[in-house]
N, C-alpha and C positions, 0 to 999 in steps of 0.2 A: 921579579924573583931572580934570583942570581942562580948561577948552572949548578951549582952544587944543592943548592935548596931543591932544584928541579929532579936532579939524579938521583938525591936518597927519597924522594917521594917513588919516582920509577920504580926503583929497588924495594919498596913497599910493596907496590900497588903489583910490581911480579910476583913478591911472594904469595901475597891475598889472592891473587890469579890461579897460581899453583896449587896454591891450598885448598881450593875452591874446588878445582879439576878432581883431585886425587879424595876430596869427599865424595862426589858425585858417581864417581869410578868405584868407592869402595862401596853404596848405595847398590849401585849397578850391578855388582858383581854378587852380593847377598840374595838381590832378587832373581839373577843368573841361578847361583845352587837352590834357590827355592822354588823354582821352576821344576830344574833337574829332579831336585827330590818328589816334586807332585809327581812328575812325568813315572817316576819308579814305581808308584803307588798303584793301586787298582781303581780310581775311580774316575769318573767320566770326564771327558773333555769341558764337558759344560761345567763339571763341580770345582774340577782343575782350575778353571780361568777364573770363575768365582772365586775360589780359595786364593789365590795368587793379587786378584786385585783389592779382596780384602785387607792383606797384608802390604801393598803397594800405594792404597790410596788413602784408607782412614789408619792405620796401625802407624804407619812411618811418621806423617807428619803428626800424630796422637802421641809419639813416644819424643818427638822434639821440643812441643811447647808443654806437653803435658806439667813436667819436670820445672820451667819455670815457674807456669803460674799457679803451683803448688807453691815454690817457694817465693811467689811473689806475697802469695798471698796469708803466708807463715811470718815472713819481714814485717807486713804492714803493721801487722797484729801484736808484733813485740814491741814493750817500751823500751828495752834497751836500743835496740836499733832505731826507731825515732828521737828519741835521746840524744844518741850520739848523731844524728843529721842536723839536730836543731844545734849544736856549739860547733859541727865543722863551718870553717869558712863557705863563703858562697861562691869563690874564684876555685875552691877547689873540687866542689863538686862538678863547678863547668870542669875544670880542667879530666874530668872524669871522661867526661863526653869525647874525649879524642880519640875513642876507640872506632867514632864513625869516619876517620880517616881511611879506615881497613873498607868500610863500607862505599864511598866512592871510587876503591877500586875499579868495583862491575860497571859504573857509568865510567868510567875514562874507558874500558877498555870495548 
């Protein structure tokens, strides 16, 4: 691979890095004020970390995939959208797939 091919991959795979940080960060920080919030509350330490991991462990990643495989599973189900996959080229749905370039970010780094 030649230096420049190498360098705009770099400059990807920073920004995929950063982007990465700064969701985690804003994750973090929600669960931060909803701590806070429990803690102003009157109920118990026990119901506190309950509540808190409810919303930390099944809520968070429930409201991330929920959303796709709703619409994953609305896509399947229309003809128009199978329609239009069955006459697109086959090079261009690969070419589709290059979004996992964003994705080998987290193993290079």
């Amino acid at each position: 691979m030649s230096d420049g091919v190498l360098r705009e991959l770099a400059q990807i795979f920073d920004f995929a890095g950063v982007y990465g940080i700064v969701r985690i960060a804003i994750v973090f920080l929600i669960l931060v004020g909803y701590w806070s919030g429990l803690k102003r509350s009157r109920i118990t330490t026990g119901q506190r970390a309950a509540a808190w991991l409810f919303v930390a462990v099944p809520l968070i990643p429930f409201a991330i995939f929920a959303p796709v495989l709703v619409g994953l599973i609305l896509l399947m189900r229309s003809a128009r959208v199978s329609e239009a996959i069955d006459v697109v080229p086959a090079d261009w749905l690969i070419g589709l797939q290059a979004y996992r370039l964003f994705g080998a970010a987290f193993l290079v780094q």
